[in-house]
DOFI-730330 format. One line per field, with one value per residue (C-alpha): residue number from 1; x, y, z. Coordinates in nm, 2 decimals. Layout:
<atoms>
num: NUM_...
X: X_...
Y: Y_...
Z: Z_...
</atoms>
This chain:
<atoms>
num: 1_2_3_4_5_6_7_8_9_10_11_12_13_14_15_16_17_18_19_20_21_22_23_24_25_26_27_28_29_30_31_32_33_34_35_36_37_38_39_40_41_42_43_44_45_46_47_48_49_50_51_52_53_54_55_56_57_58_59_60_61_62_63_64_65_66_67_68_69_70_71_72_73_74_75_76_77_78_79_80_81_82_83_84_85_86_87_88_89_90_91_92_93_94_95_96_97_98_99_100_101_102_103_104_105_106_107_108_109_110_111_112_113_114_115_116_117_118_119_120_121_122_123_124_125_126_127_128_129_130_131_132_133_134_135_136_137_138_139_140_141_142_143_144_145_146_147_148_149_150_151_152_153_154_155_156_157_158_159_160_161_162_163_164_165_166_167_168_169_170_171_172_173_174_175_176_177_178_179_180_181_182_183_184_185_186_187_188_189_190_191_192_193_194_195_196_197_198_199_200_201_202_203_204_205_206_207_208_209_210_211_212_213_214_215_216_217_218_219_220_221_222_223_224_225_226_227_228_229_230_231_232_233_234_235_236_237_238_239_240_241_242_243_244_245_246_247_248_249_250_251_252_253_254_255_256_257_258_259_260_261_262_263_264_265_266_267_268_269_270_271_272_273_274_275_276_277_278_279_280_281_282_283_284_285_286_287_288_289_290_291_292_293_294_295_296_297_298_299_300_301_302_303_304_305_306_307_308_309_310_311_312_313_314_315_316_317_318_319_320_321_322_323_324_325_326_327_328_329_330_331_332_333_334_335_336_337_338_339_340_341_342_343_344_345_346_347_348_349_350_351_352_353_354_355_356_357_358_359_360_361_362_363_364_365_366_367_368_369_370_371_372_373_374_375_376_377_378_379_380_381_382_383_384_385_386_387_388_389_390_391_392_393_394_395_396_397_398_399_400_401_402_403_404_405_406_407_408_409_410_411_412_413_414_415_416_417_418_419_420_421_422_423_424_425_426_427_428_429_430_431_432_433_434_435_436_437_438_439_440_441_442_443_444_445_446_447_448_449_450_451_452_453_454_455_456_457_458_459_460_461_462_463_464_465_466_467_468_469_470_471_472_473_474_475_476_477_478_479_480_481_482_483_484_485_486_487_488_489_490_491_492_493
X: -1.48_-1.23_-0.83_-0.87_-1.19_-1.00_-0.70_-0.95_-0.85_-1.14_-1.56_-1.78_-1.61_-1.81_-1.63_-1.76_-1.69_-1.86_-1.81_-1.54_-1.71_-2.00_-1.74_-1.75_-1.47_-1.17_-1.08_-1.23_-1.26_-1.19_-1.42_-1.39_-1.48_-1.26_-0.99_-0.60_-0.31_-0.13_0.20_0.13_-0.19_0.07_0.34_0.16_0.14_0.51_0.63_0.43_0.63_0.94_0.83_0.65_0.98_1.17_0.94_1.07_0.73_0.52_0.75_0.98_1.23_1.29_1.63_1.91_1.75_1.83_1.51_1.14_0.89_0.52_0.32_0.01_-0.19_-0.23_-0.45_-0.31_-0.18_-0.27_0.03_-0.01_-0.34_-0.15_0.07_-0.17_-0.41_-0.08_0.01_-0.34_-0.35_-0.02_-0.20_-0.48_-0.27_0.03_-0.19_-0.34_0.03_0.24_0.59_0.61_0.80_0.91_1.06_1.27_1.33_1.14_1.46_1.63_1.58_1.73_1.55_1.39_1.53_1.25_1.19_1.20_1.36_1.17_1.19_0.91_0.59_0.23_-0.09_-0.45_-0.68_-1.02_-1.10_-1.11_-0.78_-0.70_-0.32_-0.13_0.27_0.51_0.58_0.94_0.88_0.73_0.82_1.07_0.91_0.79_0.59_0.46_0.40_0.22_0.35_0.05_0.15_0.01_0.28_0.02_0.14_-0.07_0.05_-0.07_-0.19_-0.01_-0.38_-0.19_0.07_0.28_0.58_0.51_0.40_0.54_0.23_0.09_-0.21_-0.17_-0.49_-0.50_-0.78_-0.82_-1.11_-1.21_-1.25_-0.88_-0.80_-0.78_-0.62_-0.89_-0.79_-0.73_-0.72_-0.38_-0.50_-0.60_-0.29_-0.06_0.29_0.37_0.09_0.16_0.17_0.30_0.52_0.46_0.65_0.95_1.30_1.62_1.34_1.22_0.88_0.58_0.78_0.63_0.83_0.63_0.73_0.52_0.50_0.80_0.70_0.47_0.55_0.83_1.09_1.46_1.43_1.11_1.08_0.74_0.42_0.33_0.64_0.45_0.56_0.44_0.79_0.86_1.14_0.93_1.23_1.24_1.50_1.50_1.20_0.99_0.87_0.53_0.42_0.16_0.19_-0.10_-0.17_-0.33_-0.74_-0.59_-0.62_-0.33_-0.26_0.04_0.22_0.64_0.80_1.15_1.45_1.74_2.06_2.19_1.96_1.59_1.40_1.16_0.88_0.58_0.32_0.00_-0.31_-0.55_-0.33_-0.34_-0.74_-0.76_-0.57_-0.66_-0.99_-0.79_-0.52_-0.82_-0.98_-0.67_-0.41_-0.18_-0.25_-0.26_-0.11_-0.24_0.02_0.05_0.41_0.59_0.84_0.78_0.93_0.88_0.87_1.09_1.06_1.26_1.12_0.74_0.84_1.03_0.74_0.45_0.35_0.25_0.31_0.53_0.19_0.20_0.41_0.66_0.67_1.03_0.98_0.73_0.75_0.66_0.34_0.22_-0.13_0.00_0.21_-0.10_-0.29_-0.03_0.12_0.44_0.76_0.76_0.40_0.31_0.00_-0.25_-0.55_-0.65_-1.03_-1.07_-0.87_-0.58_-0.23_-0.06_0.30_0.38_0.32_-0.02_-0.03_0.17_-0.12_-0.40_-0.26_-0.17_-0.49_-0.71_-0.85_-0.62_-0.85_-1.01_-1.00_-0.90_-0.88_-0.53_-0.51_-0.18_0.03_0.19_0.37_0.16_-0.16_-0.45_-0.49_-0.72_-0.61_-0.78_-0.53_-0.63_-0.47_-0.27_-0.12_0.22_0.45_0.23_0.53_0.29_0.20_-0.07_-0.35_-0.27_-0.49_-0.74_-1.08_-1.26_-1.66_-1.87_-1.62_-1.50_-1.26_-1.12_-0.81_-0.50_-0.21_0.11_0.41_0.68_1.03_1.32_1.11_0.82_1.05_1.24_0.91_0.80_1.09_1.00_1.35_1.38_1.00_0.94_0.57_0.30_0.16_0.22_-0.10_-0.03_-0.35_-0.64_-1.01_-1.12_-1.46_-1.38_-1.40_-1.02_-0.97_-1.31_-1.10_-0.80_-0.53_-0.30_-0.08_0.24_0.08_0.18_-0.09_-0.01_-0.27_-0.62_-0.90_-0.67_-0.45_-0.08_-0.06_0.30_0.16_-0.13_-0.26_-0.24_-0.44_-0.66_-0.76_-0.84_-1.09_-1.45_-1.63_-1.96_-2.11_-2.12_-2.21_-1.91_-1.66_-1.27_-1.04_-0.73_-0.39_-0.18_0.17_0.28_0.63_0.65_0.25_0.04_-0.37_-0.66_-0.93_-1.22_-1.36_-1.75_-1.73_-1.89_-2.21
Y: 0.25_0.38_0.46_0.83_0.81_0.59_0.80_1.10_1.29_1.36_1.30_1.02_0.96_0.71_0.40_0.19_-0.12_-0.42_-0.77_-0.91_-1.22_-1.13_-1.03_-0.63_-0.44_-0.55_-0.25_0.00_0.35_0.63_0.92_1.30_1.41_1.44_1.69_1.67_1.70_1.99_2.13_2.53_2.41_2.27_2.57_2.82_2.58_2.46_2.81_2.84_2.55_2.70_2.96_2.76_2.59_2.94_3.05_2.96_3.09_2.75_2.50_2.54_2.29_2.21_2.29_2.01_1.85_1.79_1.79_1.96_1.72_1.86_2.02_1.84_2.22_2.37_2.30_2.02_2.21_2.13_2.01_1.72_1.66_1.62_1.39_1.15_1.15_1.04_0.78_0.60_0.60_0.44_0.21_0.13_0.12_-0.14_-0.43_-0.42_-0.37_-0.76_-0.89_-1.09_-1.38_-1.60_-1.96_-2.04_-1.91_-1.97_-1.94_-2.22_-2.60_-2.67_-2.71_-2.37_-2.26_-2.42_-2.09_-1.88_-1.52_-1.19_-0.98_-0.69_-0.53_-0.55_-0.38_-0.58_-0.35_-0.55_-0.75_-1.09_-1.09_-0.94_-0.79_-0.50_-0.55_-0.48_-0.76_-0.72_-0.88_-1.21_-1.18_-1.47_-1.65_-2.03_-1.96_-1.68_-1.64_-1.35_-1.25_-1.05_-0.77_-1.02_-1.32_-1.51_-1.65_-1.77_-1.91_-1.66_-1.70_-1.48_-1.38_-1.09_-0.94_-0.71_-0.59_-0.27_-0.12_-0.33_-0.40_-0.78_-0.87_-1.13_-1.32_-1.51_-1.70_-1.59_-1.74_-1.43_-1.09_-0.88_-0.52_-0.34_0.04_0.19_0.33_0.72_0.93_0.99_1.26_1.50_1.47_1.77_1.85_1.90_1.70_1.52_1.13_0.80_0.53_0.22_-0.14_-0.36_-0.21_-0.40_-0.69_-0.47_-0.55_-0.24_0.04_0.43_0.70_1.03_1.30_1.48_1.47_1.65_1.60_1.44_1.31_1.14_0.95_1.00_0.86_0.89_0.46_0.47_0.65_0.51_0.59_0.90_0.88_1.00_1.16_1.17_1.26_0.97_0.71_0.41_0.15_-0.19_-0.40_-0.12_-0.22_-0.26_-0.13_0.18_0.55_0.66_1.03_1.19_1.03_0.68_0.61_0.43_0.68_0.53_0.16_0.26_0.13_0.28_0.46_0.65_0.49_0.66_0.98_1.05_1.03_0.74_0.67_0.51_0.43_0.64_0.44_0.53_0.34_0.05_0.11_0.02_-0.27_-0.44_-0.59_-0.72_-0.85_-1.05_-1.22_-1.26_-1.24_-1.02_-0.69_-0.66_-0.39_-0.27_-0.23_-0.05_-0.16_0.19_0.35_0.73_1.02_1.37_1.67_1.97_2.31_2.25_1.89_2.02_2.33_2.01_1.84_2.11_2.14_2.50_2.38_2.05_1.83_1.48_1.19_1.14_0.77_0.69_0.32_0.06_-0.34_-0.53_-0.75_-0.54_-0.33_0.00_-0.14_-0.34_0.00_0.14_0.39_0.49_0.64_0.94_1.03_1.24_1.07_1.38_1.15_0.90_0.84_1.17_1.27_1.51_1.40_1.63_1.46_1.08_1.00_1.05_0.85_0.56_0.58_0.55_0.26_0.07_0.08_0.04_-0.32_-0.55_-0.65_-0.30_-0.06_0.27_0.53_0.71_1.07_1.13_1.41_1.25_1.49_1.78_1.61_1.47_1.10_0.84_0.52_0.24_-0.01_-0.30_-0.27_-0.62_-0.70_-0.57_-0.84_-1.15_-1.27_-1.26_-1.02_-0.84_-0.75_-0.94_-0.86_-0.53_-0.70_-0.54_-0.49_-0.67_-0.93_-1.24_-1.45_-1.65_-1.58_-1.34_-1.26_-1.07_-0.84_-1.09_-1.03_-1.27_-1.44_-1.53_-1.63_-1.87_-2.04_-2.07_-2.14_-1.82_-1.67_-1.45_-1.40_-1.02_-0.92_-1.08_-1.09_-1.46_-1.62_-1.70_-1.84_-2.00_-2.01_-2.39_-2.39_-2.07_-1.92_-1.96_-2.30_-2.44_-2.29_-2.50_-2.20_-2.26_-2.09_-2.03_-1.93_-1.63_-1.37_-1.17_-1.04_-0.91_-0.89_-0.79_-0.61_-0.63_-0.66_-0.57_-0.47_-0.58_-0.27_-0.29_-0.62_-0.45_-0.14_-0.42_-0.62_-0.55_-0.33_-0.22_-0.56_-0.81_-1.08_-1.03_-1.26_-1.15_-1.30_-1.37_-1.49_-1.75_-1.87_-2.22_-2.31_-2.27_-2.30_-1.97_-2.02_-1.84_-1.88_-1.67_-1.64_-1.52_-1.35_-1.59_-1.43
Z: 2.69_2.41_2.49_2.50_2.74_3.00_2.98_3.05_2.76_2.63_2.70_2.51_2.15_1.91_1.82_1.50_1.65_1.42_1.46_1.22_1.23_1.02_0.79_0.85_0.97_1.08_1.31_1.52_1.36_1.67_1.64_1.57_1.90_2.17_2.23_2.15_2.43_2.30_2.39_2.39_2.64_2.89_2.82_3.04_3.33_3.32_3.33_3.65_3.79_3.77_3.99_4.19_4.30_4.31_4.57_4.92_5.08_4.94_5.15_5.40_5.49_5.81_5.97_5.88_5.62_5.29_5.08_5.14_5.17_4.97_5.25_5.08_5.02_4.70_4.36_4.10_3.82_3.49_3.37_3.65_3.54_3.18_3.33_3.46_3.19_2.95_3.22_3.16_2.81_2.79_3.02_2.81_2.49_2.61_2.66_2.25_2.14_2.10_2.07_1.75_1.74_1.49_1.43_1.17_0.82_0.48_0.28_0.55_0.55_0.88_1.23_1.36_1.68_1.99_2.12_1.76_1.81_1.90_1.62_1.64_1.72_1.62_1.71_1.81_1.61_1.61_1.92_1.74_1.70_1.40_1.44_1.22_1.15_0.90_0.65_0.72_1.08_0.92_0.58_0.59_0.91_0.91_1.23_1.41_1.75_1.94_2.30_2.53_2.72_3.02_2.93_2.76_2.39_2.06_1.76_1.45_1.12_0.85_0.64_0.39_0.35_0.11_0.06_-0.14_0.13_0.44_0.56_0.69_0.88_1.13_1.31_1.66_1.84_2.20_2.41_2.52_2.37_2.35_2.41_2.07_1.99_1.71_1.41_1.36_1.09_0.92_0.71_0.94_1.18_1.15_1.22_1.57_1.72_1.96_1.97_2.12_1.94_2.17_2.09_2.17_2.10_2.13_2.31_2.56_2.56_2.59_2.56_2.51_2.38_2.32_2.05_1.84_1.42_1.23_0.90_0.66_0.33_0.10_0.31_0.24_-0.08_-0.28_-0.44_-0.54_-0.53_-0.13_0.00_0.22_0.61_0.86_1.02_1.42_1.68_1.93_2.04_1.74_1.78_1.63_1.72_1.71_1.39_1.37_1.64_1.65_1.64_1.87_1.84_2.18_2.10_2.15_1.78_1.58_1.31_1.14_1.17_1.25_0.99_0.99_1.19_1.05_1.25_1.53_1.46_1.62_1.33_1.24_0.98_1.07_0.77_0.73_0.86_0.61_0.34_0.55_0.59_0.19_0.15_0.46_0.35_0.06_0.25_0.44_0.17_-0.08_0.14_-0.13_-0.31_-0.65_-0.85_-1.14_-1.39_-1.76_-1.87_-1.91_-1.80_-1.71_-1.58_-1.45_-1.69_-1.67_-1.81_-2.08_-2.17_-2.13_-2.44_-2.66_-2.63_-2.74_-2.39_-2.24_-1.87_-1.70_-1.63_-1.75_-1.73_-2.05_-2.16_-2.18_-2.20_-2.36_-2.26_-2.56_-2.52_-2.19_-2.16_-2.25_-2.59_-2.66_-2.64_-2.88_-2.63_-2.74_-2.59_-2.65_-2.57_-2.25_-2.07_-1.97_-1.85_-1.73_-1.71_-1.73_-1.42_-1.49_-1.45_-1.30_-1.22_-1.24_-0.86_-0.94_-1.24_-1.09_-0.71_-0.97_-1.19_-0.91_-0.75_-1.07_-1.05_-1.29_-1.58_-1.60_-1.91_-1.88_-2.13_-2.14_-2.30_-2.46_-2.65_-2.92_-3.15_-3.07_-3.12_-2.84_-2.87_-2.66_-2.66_-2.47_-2.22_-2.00_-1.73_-1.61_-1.25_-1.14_-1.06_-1.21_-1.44_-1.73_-1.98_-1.84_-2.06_-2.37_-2.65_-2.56_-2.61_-2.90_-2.83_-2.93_-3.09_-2.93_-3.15_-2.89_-2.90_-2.74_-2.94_-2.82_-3.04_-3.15_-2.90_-2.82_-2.57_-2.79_-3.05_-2.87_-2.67_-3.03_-3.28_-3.46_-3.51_-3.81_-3.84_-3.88_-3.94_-3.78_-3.43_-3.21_-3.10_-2.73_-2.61_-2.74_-2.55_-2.55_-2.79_-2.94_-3.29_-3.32_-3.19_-3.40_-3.74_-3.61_-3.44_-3.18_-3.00_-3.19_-3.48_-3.65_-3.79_-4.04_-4.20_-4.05_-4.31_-4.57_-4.41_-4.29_-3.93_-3.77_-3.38_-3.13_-3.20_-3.57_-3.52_-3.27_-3.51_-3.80_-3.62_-3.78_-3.49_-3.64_-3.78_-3.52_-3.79_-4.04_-4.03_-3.98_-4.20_-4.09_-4.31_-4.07_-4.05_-3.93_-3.99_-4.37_-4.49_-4.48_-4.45_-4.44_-4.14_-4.11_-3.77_-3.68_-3.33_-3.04_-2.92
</atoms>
């Protein structure tokens, strides 16, 4: 029986409820049947309890005393009816929501505390165990611990987690099948519904605060491109973090996430952006960001006319890192990125949502003004946060050398001794068998000609490659320490 249905909120809703084990989903996905508490429904009825109590004809109080007792006659009103239906779904929901605890500290060497500290909330959302937190909660943890609503404790398994988006996903192995809150739909939840934050402020295990939604959208201050909230006047105090925002269904539609001090307003994360990542968090326990390498910003009025646009769409590339995906696609600063796979760009939130999400390795085609003029350049795109250059060399079809090569900075220079070396492109990597490490290259070496032709960029080097006859050799002229040579390397097939 779903939350909603035992709470009596609503008739027979459909639950998707597949066993994790065969390695489906992780969660239960509520339905779109049932109906919504809502406050102008229960408005009528409380106005009719006011004068209900004003009337001195529906009870009379006996003479001397000092209360009247309920004569036990009379129709429920709705709003009772209300009452108690919100009184069993904060029944059913308290015993999928945990207290997280952990012991110790990853950044500390000394002897974790015995009992570990009780630091926030987390939701059961498949019935195998599988638990939603905040990576905040267990970010730094050496052990985690999981505390049942009915005193009983597991140890937990941290399977994902990430800190972009402050989510982790936690498993525990029960004996027996556990109580699990189903997954809503953040999307379609609107401002002033209704809903339950449940958790464990200040310690104080199970608690439920009711408020409704204030606000959806950008927090306080806009860091990224999933910084949306879902924004509430429900009670959140510390150690509510975590825990679920339940709208009236039963179904977790956001993971709280945040409070403003000393003011009632919290942040809870939408749940359909934990819906993508979780599978990922599952089987690689991190997310991986695609990433381009540029810096970009917003376009005003002013900007889009200095920049021969008729309207402020795009994103303006303010900033190129050497040796990353977009310089090896030879974007520029300066250039305003329309496209993207075809998809129009209207601002750079949306740029930076599908970037990050674009599978790291993948080509994309970027459109982009540069000086007036439509240009597509091609980009690999690499992994945010890797340490590496992402991307290196943008693979030519249909020729495979063997080699990656990367735009000569300080960095290079130094791993390599190349100081004072101006043209040329740096070998970085050589494939084991290859064309270029058959004809005797190795990283460090410095190319400075491609078939003839002075190369001074990756994407020099890249527009230089034969494309149309597989079977031509490319010649290329290489530097090692003071000796030039010539190699010329037949494509692998």
């Amino acid at each position: 029986m779903g939350l909603a249905q035992a709470a009596g909120l609503t008739g027979r809703p459909r639950y998707r409820e597949d066993d994790c084990m065969d390695g489906r989903a992780m969660w239960r996905d509520g339905g779109a049947r049932g109906a919504r508490v809502r406050g102008a429904r229960a408005l009528a009825p409380l106005l009719l309890v006011l004068a209900v109590l004003w009337a001195p004809a529906r009870a009379a109080a006996a003479e001397g005393s000092l209360w009247t007792e309920p004569s036990g006659a009379g129709e429920e009103l709705e709003v009772g009816r209300v009452n108690r239906a919100l009184v069993k779904l904060a029944q059913a929901l308290r015993p999928a929501v945990v207290q997280i605890g952990i012991s110790g500290d990853a950044r500390d060497e000394g002897e974790a505390p015995p009992d570990g500290a009780r630091v926030g909330s987390g939701f059961i959302i498949h019935k195998s165990g599988y638990i939603l937190t905040n990576n905040h909660v267990i970010e730094q943890a050496k052990a985690v611990e999981v505390h049942l609503l009915d005193q009983r404790k597991f140890p937990a398994r941290v399977l994902g987690k990430d800190s972009r988006t402050d989510l982790a996903l936690l498993k525990i192995d029960a004996p027996v099948d556990l109580p699990a809150i189903p997954l809503g739909d953040s999307d379609a939840l609107e401002v002033g519904e209704l809903v339950l934050a449940v958790g464990n402020p200040f310690g104080l295990g199970h608690t439920v605060t009711m408020g409704i939604v204030s606000r959806k959208g950008p927090g306080l201050r806009p860091s990224g491109p999933f910084d949306d909230f879902i924004q509430t006047d429900a009670a959140i105090n510390p150690g509510n973090s975590g825990g679920p925002l339940v709208n009236g269904r039963g179904e977790a539609v956001g993971i709280v996430t945040a409070v403003i001090p000393n003011r009632q307003v919290g942040f809870a994360i939408p749940i359909n952006l934990a819906k993508t990542l979780l599978p990922e968090l599952r089987e690689k326990g991190k997310i991986a960001w695609g990433f381009l390498g540029v810096g970009i910003q917003a376009l005003s009025e002013e900007l889009a006319k200095a920049f021969d646009l008729k309207e402020p769409k795009g994103a303006l590339v303010n900033n190129v890192l050497p040796g990353f995906p977009a310089a090896a696609a030879g974007v520029k600063r300066g250039d305003v990125i329309l496209r993207i796979d075809g998809q129009e760009i209207p601002d750079v939130r949306t740029l930076q949502r599908i970037v990050s999400r674009t599978p790291v390795g993948r080509q994309v085609e970027l459109r982009v003004l540069r000086a007036g003029v439509e240009e597509t350049l091609v980009a690999t795109v690499g992994e945010a946060g890797s340490g590496s250059r992402a991307g290196g060399t943008p693979r030519v079809p249909g020729r495979d050398l063997g080699l990656q090569v990367e735009e000569l900075d300080a960095e290079l220079a130094k791993k390599y001794k190349l100081a004072g070396e101006e043209d040329g492109v740096v070998v970085t990597e050589v494939t084991k068998g290859g064309p270029a490490a058959t004809a005797g290259i190795r990283p460090g070496d410095l190319v400075r000609e491609v078939n003839r032709r002075t190369v001074r960029s990756v994407d020099g080097y890249r527009r230089s490659i034969h494309r149309d006859d597989p079977g031509l050799p490319d010649v290329l002229l290489i530097k090692r320490g003071d000796s030039f040579f010539y190699v010329a390397l037949k494509p692998k097939t």
